[in-house]
Backbone as a chain_set.jsonl record, in Angstrom:
{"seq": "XXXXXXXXXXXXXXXXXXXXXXXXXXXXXXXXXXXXXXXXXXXXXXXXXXXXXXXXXXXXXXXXXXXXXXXXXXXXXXXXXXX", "coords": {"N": [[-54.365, 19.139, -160.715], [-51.974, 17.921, -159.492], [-51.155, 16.531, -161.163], [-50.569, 18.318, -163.336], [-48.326, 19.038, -161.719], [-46.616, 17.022, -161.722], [-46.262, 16.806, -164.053], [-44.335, 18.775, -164.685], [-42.106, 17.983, -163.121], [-41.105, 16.127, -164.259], [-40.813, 17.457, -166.877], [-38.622, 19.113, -166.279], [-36.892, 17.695, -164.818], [-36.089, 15.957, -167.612], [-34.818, 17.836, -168.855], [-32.821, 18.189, -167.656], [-31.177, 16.31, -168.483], [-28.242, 14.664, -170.389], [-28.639, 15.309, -173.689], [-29.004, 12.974, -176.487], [-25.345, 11.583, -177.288], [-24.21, 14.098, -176.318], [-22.399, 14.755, -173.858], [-21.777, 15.268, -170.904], [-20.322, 16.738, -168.127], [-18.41, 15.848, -165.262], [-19.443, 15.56, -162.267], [-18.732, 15.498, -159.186], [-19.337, 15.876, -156.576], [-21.962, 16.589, -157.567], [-23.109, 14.189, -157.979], [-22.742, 12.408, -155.631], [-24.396, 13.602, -153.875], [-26.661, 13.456, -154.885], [-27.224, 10.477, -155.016], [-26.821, 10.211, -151.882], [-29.639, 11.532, -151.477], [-31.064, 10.002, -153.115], [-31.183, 7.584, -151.325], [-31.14, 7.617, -149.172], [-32.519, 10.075, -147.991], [-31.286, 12.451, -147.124], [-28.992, 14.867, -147.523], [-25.233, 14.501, -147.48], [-23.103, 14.648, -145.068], [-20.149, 15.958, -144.72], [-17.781, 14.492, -143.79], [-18.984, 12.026, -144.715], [-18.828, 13.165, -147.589], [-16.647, 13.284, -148.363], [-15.123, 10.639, -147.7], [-16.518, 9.574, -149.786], [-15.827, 10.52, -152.13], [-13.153, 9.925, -152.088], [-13.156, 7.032, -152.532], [-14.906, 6.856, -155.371], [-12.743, 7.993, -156.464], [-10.577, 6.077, -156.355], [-11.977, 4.01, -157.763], [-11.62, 2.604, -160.826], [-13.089, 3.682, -163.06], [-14.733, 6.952, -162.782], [-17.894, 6.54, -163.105], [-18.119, 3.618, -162.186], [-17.476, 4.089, -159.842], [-19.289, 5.726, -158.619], [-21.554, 3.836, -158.697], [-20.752, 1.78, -156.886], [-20.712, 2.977, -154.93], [-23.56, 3.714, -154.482], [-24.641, 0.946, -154.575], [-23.056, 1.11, -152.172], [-24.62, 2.482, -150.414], [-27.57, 1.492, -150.975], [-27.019, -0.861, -149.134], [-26.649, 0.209, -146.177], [-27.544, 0.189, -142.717], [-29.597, 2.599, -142.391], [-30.237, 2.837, -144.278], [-32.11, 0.538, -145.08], [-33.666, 0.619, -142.813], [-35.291, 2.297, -143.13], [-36.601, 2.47, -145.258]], "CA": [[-53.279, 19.995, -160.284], [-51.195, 17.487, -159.229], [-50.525, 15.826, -162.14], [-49.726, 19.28, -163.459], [-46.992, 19.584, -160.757], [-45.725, 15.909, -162.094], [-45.61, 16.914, -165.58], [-43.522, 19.855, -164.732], [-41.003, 18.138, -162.515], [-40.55, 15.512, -165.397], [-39.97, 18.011, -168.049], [-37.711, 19.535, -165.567], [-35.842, 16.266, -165.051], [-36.024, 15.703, -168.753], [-34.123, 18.663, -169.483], [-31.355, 18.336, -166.93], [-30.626, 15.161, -168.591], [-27.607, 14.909, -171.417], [-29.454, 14.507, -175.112], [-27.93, 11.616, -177.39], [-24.315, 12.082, -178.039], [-23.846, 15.002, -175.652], [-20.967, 14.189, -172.952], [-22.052, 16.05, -169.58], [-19.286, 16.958, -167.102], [-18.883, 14.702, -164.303], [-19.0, 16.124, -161.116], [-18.393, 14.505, -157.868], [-20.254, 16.466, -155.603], [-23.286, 16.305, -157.33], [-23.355, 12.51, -158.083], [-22.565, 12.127, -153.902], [-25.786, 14.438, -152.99], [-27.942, 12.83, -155.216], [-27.182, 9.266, -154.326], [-27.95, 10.56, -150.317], [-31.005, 12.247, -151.321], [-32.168, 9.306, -153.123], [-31.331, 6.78, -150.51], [-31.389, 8.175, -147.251], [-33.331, 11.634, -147.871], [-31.248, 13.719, -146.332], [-27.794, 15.53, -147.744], [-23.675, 14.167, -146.926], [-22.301, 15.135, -144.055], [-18.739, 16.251, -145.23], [-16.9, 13.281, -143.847], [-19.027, 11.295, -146.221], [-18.136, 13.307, -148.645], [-14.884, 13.033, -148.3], [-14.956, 9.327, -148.43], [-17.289, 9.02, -150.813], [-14.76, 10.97, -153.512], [-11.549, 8.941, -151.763], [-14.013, 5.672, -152.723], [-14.692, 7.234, -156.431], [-11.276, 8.439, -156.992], [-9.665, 4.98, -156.285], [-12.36, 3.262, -158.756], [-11.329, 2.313, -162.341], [-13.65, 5.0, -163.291], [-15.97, 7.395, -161.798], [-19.335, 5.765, -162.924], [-17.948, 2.86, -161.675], [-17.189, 4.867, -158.317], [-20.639, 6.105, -158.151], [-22.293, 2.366, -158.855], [-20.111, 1.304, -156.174], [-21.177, 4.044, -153.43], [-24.748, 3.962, -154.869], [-25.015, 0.172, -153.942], [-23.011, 0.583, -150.347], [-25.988, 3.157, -149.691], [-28.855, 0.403, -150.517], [-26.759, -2.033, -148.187], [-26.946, 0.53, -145.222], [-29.023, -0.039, -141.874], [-30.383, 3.648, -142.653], [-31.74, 2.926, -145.736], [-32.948, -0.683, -144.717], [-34.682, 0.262, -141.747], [-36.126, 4.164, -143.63], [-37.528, 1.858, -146.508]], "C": [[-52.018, 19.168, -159.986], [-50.282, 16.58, -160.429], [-49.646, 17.0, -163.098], [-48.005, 19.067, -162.703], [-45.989, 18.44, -161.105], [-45.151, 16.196, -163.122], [-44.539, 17.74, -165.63], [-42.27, 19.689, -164.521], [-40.754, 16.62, -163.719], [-40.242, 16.096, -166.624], [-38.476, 18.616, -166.911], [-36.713, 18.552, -165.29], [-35.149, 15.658, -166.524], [-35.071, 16.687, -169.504], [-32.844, 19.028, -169.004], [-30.736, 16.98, -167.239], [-29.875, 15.525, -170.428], [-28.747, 14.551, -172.646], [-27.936, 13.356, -176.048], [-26.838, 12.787, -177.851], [-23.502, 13.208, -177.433], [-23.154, 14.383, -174.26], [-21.391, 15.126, -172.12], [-20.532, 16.018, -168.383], [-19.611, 15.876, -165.824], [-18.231, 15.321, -163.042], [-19.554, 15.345, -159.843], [-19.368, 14.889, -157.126], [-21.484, 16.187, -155.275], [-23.711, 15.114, -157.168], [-23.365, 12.31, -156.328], [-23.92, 12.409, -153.693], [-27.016, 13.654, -153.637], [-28.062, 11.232, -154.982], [-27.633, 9.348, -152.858], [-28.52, 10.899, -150.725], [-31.922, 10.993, -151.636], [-32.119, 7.782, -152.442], [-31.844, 6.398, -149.533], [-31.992, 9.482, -146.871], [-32.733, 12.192, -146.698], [-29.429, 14.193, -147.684], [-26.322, 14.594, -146.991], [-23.486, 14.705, -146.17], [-20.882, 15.428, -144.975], [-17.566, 15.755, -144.805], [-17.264, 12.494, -145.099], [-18.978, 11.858, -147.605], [-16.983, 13.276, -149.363], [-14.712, 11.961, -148.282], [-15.173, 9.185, -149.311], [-16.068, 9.466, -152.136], [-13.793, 10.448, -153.38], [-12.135, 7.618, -152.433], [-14.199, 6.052, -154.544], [-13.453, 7.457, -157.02], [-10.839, 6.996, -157.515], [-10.958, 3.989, -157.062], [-11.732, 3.345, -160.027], [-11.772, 3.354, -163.257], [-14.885, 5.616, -162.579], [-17.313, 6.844, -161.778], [-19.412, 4.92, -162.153], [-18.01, 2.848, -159.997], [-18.624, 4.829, -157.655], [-21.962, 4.729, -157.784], [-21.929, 1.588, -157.312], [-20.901, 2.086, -154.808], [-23.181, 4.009, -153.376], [-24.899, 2.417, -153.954], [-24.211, -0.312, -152.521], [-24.265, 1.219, -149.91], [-27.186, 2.267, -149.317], [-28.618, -0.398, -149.085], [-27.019, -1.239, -146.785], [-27.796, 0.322, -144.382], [-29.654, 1.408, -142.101], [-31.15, 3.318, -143.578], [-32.784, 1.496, -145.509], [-33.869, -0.183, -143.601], [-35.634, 2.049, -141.859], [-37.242, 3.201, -144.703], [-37.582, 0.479, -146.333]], "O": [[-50.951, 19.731, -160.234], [-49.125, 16.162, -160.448], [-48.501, 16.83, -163.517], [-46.893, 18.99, -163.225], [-44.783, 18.603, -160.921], [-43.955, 16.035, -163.363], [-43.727, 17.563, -166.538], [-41.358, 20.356, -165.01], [-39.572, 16.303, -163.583], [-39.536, 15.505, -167.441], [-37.336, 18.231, -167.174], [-35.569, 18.804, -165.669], [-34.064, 15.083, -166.615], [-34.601, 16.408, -170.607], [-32.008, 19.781, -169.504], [-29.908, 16.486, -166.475], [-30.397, 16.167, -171.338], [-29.579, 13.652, -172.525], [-26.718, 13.19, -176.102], [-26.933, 13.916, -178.333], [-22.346, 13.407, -177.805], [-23.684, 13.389, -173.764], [-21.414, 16.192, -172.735], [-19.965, 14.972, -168.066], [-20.659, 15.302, -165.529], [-17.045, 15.537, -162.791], [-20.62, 14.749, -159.688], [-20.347, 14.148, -157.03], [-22.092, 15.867, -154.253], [-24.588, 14.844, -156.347], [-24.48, 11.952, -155.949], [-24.653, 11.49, -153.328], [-28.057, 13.32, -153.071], [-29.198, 10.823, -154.744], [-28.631, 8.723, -152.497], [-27.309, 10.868, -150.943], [-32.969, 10.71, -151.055], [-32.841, 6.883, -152.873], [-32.556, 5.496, -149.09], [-32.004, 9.938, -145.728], [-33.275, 12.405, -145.613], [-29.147, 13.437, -148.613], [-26.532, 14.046, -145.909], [-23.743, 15.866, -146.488], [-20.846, 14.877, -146.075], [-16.476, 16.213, -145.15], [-16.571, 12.252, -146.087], [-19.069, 11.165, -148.618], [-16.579, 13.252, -150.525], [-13.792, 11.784, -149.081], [-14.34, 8.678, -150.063], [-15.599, 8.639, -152.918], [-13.167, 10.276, -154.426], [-11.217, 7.05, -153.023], [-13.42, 5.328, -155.163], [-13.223, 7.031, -158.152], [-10.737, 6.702, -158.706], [-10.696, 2.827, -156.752], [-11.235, 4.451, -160.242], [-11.033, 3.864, -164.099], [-15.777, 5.016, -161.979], [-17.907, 6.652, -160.717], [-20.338, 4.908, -161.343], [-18.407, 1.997, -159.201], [-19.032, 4.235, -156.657], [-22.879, 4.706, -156.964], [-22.771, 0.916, -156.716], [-21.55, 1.545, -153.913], [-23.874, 4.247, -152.387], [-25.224, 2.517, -152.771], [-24.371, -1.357, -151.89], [-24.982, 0.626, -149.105], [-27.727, 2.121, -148.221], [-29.451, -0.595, -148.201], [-27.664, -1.948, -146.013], [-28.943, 0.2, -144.81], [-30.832, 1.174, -141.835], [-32.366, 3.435, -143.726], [-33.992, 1.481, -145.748], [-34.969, -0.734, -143.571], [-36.295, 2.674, -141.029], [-38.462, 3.346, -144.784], [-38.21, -0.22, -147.128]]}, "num_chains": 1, "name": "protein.A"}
């Protein structure tokens, strides 16, 4: 059963992901929530969201933004002392 419930949430992952060649919209929001979820398991507060997109904005480009915010998260004492 459980491996069921794996296979499911990997097609399900598998299908919210662009296919070759396909250009996906790039939205701020979500990139923010899912960086906290998979850092610090919980959701942004809406200060840090509001940095976090002032911190993206003022990158070179947004991936870049997100790479950037992605590895201040690792550096955090939340996430160091959760994992």
């Amino acid at each position: 059963k459980q491996l069921a419930e794996l296979e499911k949430r990997e097609q399900k992952l598998a299908a919210s992901l662009p296919k070759p060649g396909e250009v996906k919209e790039f939205n701020p929001d979500e990139a923010i929530s899912e960086v906290f979820l998979r850092t610090v398991s919980r959701p942004p507060t809406d200060e840090e969201v509001r940095k976090a997109k002032e911190d993206i904005g003022a990158a070179k480009d947004p991936i870049d933004g997100v790479r950037d915010l992605l590895w201040a998260m690792l550096n955090t004492r939340e996430f160091l002392v959760n994992h």
